[in-house]
Each structure stands twice: as C-alpha cells, then as structure tokens.
C-alpha positions as a LaTeX table, in Angstrom:
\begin{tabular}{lrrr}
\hline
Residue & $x$ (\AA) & $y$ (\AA) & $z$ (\AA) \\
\hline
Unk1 & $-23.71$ & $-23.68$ & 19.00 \\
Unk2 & $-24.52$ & $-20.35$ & 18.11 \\
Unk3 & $-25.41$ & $-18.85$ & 14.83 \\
Unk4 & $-24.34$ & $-15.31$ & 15.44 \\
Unk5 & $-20.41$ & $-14.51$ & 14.19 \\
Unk6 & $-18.31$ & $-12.92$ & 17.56 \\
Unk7 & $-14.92$ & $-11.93$ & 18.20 \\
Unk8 & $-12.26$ & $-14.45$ & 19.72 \\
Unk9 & $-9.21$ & $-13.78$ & 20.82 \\
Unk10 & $-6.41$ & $-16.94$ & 19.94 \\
Unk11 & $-2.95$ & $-17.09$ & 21.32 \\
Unk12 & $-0.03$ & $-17.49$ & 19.18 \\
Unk13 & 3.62 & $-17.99$ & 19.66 \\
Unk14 & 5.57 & $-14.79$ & 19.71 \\
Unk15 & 5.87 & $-13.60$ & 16.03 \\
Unk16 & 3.65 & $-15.44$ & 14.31 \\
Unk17 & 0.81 & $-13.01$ & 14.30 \\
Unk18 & 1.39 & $-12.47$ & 10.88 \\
Unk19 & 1.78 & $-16.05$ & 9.41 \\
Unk20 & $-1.42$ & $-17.34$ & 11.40 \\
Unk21 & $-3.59$ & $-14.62$ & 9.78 \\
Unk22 & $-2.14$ & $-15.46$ & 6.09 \\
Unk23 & $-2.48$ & $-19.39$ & 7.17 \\
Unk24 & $-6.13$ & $-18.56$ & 8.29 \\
Unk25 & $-7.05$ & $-16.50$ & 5.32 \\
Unk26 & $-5.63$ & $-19.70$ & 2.84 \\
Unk27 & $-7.70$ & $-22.15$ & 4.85 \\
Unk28 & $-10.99$ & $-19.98$ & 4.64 \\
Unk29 & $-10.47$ & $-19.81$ & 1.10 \\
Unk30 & $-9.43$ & $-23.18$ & 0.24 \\
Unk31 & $-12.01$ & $-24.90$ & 2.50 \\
Unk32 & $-14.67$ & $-22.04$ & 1.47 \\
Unk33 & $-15.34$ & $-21.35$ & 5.10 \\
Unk34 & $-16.07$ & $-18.14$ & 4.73 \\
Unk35 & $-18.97$ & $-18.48$ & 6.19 \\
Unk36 & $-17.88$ & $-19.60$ & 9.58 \\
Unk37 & $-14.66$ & $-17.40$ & 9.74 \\
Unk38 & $-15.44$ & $-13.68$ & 8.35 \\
Unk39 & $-12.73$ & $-11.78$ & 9.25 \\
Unk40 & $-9.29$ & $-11.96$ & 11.22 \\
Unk41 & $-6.82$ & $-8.82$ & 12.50 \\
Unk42 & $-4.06$ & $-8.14$ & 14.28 \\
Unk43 & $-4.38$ & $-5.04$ & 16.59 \\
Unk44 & $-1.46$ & $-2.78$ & 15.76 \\
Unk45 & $-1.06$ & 1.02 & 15.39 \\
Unk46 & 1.65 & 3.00 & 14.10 \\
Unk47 & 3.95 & 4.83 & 15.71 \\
Unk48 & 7.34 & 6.99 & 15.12 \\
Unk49 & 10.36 & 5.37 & 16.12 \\
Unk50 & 13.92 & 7.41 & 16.69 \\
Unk51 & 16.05 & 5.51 & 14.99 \\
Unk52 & 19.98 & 7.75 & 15.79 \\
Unk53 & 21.36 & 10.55 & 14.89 \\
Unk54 & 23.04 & 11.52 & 11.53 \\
Unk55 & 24.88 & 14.75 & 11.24 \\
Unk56 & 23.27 & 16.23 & 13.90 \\
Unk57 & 19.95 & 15.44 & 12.63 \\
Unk58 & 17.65 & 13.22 & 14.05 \\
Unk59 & 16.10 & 10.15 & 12.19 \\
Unk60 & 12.72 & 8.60 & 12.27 \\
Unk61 & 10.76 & 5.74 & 10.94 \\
Unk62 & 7.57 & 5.57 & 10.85 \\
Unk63 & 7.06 & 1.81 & 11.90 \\
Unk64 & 3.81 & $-0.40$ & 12.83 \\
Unk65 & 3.64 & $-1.81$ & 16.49 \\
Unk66 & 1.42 & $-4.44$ & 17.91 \\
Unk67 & $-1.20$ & $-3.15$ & 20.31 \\
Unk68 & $-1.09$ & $-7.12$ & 21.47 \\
Unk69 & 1.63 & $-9.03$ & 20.89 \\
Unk70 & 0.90 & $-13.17$ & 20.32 \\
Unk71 & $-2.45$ & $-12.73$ & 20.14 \\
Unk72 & $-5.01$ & $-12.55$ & 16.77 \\
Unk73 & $-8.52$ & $-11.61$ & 16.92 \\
Unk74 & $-10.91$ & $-13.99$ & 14.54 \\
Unk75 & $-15.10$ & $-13.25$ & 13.72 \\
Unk76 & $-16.24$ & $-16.63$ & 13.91 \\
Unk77 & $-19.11$ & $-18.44$ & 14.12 \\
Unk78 & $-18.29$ & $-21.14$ & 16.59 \\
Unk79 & $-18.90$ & $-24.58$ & 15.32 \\
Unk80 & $-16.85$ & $-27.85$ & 15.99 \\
Unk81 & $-15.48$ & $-27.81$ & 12.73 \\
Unk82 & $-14.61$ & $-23.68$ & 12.78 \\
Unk83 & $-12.92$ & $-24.39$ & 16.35 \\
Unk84 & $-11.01$ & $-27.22$ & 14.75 \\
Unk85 & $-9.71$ & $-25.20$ & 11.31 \\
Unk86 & $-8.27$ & $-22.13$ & 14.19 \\
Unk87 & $-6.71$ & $-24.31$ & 16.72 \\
Unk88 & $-4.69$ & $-26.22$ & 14.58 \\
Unk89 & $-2.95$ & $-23.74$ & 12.33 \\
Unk90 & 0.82 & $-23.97$ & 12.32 \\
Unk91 & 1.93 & $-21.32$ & 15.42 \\
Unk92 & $-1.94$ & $-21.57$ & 17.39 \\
Unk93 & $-1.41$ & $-22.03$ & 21.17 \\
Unk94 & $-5.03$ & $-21.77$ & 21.90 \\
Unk95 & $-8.29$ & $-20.02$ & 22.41 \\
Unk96 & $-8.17$ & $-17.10$ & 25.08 \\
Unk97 & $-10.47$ & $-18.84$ & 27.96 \\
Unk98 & $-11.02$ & $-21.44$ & 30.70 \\
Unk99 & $-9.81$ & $-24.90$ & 29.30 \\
Unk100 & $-10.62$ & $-25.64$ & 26.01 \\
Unk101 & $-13.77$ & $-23.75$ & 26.02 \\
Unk102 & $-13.36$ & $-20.13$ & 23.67 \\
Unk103 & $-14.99$ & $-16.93$ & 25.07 \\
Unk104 & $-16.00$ & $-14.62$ & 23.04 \\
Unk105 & $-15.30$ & $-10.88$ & 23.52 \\
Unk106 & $-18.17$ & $-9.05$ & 24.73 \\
Unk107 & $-19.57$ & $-5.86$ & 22.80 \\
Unk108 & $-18.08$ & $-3.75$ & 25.15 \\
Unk109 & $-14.62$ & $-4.86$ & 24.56 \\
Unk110 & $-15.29$ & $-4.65$ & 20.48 \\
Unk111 & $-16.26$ & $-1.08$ & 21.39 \\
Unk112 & $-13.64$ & $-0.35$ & 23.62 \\
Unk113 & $-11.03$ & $-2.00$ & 21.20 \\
Unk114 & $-12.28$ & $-0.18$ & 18.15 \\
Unk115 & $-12.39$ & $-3.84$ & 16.82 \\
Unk116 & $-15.34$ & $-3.51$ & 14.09 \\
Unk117 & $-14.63$ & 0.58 & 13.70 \\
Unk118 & $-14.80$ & 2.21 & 10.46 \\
Unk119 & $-12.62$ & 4.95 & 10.25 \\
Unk120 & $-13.63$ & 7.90 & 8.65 \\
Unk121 & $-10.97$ & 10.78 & 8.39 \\
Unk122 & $-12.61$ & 13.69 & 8.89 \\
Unk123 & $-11.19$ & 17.09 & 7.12 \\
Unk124 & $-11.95$ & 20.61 & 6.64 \\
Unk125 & $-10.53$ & 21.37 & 3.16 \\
Unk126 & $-11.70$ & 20.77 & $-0.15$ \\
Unk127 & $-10.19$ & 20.49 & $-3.72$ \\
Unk128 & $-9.15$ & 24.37 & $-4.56$ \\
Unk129 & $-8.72$ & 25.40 & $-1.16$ \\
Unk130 & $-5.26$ & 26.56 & 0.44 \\
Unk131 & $-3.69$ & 24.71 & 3.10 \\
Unk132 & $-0.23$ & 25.36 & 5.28 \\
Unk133 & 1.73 & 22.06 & 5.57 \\
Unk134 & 2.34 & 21.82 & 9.30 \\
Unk135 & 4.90 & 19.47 & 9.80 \\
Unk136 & 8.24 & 17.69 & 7.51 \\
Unk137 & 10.34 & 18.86 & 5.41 \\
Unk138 & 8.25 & 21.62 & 3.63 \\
Unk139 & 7.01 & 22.43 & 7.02 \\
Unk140 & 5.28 & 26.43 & 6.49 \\
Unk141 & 4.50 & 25.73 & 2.56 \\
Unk142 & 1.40 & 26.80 & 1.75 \\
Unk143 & $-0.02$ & 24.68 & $-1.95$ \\
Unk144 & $-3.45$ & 24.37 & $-3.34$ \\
Unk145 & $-5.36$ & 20.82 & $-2.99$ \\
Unk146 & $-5.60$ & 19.05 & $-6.16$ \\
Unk147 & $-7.09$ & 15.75 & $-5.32$ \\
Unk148 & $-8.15$ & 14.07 & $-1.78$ \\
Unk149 & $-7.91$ & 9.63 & $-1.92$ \\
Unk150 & $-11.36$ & 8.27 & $-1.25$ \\
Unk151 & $-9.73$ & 7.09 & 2.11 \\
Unk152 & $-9.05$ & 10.85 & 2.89 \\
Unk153 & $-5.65$ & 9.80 & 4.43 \\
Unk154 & $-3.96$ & 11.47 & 1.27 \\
Unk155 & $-3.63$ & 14.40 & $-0.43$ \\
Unk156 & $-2.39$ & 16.08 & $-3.48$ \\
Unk157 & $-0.84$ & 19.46 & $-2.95$ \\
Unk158 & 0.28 & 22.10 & $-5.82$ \\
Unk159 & 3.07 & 23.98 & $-4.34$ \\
Unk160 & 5.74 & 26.72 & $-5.19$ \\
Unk161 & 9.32 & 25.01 & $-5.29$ \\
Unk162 & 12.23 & 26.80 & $-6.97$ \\
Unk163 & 10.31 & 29.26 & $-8.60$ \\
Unk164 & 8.17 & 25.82 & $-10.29$ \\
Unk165 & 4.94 & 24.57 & $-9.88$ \\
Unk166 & 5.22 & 21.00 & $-8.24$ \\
Unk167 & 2.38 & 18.62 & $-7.61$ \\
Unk168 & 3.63 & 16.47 & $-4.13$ \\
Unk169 & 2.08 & 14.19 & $-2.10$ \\
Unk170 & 1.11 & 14.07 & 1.96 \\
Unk171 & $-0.82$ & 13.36 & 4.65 \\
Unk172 & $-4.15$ & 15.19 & 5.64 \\
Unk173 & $-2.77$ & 15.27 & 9.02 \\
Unk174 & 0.14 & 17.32 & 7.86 \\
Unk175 & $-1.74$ & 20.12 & 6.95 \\
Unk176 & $-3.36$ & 22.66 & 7.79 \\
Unk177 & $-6.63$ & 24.72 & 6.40 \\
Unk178 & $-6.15$ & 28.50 & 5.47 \\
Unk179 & $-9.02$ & 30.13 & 6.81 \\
Unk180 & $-9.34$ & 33.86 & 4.69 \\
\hline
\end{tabular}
C-alpha cells in the first residue's frame, strides 16, 4: 500500500454529500485517524440564483451549488483499514473505479480541479485609499477603506449616507480602486 496521501473520489447517494463529510470528520477524530484521512471536500461554488419578482424588482440569492453532485473527494492514505472507515459510512455507495479497487486522481486532475488550491484574493487598494462601489445597492458610492479581513474577501468602507459618516461592510469584488 502506499505511503503517500492522494485524492479519491467516493460516491454517495444523492444529498448526502454533506452528512458523509460530517460522518467522516467524527470518525477521523474519534478513531484518531488523522493520519490516514487528512482532509475531505465537497466541490461546490457559488452562484446567484433569480429567485421572482417583487414589485417590479428582481430578487436574488446568493446560494452555493455543487460542482459534483453525489460525489466527495477524501486525501487518504490508502490502507485496508482507511478503505474500510470510507466505505462504510452511512450514505457511501463506493469508491470511484473498476470493482472494488479505488483510483486515485492523478495530479493533473487536482490541478485541473483546483482541488489542493490556495486562494489568494488579490487587490489593488489599501487601508486609506478611495474606492467606487461597483455593484448593489450603494452602487456609485465612493467611501474610504478602513480595514481589509486577512482573507481579503472583505472590506470595511467609510461612506457618506444622509449627510453621516457610516462604516458598512462588502465585498472586495464590489469595488472598485480610485486611481487620482
């Protein structure tokens, strides 16, 4: 068996994505396998859904969708006892291969997949500089940033409203840098 941790794909029923990932993640930590089974996900990205119309407006959501449904991906190091722990979890079909034999996704795929990626958001602003917000509700606002998150998904904004000052909340991706 090998010693090196790889990517498997396991089939689940339809649904249950989300319960055999919590299920796994209680067994690794019960059992203290964490040694055999690193890490589990569940491709999924997020997209804007339409979801009617209400006085002539139109509503979203912003909701998460599965890039593959009925199927989690699990960093394992195959053993016999690894294989065993994964296969028999409450809503497990099987391992994605011939028979009863798991194959393991090849680097290519990982890379393709954006499987192991680290995301790193990357943005042109800094704290004190103006932006324009580009999109939502206080679309064309220009504020000053006050804080970035360490994930750089979020930022604080000081902007004009109603002759106040008010601190708000959005995403880097809905704004834009003013370049003087």
């Amino acid at each position: 068996m090998s010693e090196e941790a790889k990517w498997y794909v396991i089939h689940t029923y339809s649904g249950y994505e989300n319960k055999v990932a919590t299920n796994l993640e209680k067994i690794v930590e019960n059992r203290k396998l964490e040694h055999l089974i690193l890490d589990m996900k569940i491709p999924s990205e997020m997209v804007i859904e339409t979801t009617g119309i209400d006085k002539g407006e139109k509503k979203t959501k912003e909701v998460e969708r599965k890039l593959f449904p009925s199927y989690v991906l699990v960093k394992m190091i195959m053993t016999d006892e690894s294989w065993h722990v994964v296969r028999n979890i409450r809503g497990v079909t099987a391992f994605v291969g011939p028979g009863s034999k798991p194959i393991p996704l090849t680097d290519e795929e990982v890379q393709k997949f954006e499987i192991d990626a680290v995301y790193v958001n990357e943005i042109d602003f800094e704290v004190g500089d103006s932006v324009k917000i580009i999109e939502g509700a206080l679309k064309d606002s220009i504020g000053v940033v006050e804080e970035i998150s360490s994930d750089k998904k979020k930022i604080k904004l000081m902007i004009s409203m109603f002759g106040r000052q008010t601190s708000i909340e959005v995403e880097t991706t809905s704004v834009s840098p003013i370049k003087e």
